[in-house]
N, C-alpha and C positions, 0 to 999 in steps of 0.2 A: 790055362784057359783064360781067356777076356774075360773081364767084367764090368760092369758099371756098378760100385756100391756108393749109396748116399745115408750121409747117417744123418738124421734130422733131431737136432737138438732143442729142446725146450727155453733154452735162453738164445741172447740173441749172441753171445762170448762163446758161446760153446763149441760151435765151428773154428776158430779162432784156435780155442784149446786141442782141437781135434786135427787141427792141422799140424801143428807143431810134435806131434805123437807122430801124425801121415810123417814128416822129415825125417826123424829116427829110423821108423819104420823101413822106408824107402835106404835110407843108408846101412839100416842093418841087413840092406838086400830081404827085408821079408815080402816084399812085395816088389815090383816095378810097375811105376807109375809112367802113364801114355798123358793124361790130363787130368788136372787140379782145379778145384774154384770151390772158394767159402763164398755163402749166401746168407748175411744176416741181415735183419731187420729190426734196424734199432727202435726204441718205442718213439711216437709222434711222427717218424720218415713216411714219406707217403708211397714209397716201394722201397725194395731190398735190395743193400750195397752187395757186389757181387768183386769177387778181386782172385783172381787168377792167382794159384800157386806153384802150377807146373805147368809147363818146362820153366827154366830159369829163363830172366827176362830177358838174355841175350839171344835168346831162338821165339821168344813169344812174340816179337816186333814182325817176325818173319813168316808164322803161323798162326792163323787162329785159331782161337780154342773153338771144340765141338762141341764141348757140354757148354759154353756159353752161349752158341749156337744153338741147342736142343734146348736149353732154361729157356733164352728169350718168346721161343715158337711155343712150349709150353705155355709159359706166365701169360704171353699173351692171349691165347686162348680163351685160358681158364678167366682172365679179368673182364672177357668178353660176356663169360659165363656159355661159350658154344663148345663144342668136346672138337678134339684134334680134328682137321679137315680131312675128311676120308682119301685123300691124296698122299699128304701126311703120314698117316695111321698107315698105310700101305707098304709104305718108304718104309719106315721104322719096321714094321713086323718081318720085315725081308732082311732086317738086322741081329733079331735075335731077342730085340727091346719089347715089349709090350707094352703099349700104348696104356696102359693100366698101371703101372708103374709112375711114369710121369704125374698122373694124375692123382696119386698118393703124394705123390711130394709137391706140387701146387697145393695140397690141400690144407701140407700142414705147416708151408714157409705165409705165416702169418705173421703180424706184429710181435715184436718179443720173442721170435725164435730166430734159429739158423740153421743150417746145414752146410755138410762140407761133401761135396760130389768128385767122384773118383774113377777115374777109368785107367784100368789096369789090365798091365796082361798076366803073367805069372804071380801068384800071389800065394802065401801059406797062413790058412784064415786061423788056426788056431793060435797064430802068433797075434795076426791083427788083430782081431777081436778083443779081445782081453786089453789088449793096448788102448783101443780108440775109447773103449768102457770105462779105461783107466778115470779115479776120481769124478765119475761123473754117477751123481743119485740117480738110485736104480728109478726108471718110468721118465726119466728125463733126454734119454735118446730111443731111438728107432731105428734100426737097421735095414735100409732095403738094399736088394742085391738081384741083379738082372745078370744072368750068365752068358755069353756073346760065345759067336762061333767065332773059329780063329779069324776069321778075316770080316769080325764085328765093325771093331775098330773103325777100318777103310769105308764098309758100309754105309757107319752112322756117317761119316764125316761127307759120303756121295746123300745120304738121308737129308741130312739140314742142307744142303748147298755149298760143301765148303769143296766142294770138289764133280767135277764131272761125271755125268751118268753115264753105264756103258752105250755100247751103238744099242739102237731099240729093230728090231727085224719088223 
């Protein structure tokens, strides 16, 4: 089953470290990864470096990322201080994503943290879990985790714009 899981880490390294566990992971086949992207924010930055981890960057020139896509309409938002535009909000709940979600993770990619955002389809969480946890002091990540229907995926990616709506009747 699709997902979007983001683990939002208390430093701004931890994404970084959490990525490099997502690689193993993905090579041990515990998971298959659709899209990647760490989001830290170093202290004094005046927004958060964002860098793409999946697909390999010989197919990223060629596709854009969704969760880069869905961060940007997020953050900006939220910097706005207005809640998702109910057009938005609309788009995404027809995905599977709640609009509620998002706004967990805008709340908590402050100065001095990070998060590492993951959109997967098949995944075996008893393996990832314990992995991404690995070496990291208990209270210093967060797990969030949005369940997608199989054809999440395609949805978010018609959601942000990165793809055509279908015909409308």
């Amino acid at each position: 089953m699709p997902a979007l899981t983001v683990w939002c880490y208390g430093t701004p390294l931890g994404a970084t470290a959490g990525s490099v566990r997502l690689r193993r992971l993905e090579q041990a086949r515990a998971l298959e990864v659709i899209d990647a992207i760490t989001v830290s924010w170093a202290p004094g930055a005046h927004r958060p470096r964002v860098t793409r981890l999946w697909p390999p960057p010989e197919v990223t020139a060629r596709e854009p990322s969704v969760l880069v896509a869905l961060l940007r309409s997020a953050i900006g938002d939220s910097q706005s201080g207005d809640p998702l535009p109910p057009d938005f909000a609309d788009r995404l709940a027809a995905t599977g994503l709640d609009p509620a979600l998002l706004e967990a993770v805008t709340e908590r990619l402050v100065p001095r943290t990070s998060a590492l955002l993951v959109l997967s389809g098949a995944a075996d969480l008893s393996v990832v879990v314990p992995a991404v946890r690995q070496r990291i002091v208990s209270g210093e990540v967060t797990l969030l985790r949005a369940d997608l229907p199989t054809d999440g995926p395609a949805l978010l990616r018609t959601a942000v714009g990165l793809e055509p709506s279908g015909p409308t009747d």
